[in-house]
N, C-alpha and C positions, 0 to 999 in steps of 0.2 A: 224757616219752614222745612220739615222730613221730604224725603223724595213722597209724590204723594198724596201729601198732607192734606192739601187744599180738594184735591177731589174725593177724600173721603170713601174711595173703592165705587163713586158715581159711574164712572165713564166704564162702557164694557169692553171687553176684549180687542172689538174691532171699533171701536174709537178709538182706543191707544195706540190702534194701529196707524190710522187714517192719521191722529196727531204727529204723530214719529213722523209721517210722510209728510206733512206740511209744515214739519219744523223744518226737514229737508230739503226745503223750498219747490218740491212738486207739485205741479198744478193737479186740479180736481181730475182731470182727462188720466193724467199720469199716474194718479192715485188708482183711481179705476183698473185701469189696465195692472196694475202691478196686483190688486186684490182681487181681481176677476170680479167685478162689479160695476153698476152702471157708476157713472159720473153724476145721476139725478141721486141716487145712492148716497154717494163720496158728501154729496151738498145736504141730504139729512142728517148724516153723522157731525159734519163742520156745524150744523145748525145747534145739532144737544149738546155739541162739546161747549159751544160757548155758551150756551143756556145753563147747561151744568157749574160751568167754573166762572161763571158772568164776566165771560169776557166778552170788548166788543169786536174785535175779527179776527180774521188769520195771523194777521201780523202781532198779534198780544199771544194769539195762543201757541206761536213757535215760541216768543220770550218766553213763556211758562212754561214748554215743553223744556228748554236748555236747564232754567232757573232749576227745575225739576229731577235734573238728569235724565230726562226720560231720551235723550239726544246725548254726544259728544258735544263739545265746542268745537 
């Protein structure tokens, strides 16, 4: 799979973001504070992102951030 590929240009600007962060293993609070945004926020984005790429949580969707490059290893 292309860097990508699977979300198909799905996920917007600030879900790619939020994901970056929670490949980084930051929690939702942490998230927040780094994008100036609630945490109730941070927890709708995590919600479309795995709606978007049907994943079932956090932890599949850092693997798919790395898989992705959308992260370093």
């Amino acid at each position: 799979m292309e860097n990508g590929e699977r979300d198909n240009g799905l996920l917007t600007a600030q879900e790619k973001k939020v994901l970056k962060l929670v490949a980084n293993g930051e929690t939702n609070k942490e998230i927040a504070a780094a994008l100036c945004i609630s945490p109730a926020t941070v927890k709708r984005h995590l919600e479309n992102i795995l709606r978007k790429l049907q994943l079932k949580n956090r932890v599949t969707a850092a693997v798919y951030a790395v898989k992705e490059r959308m992260i370093s290893r």
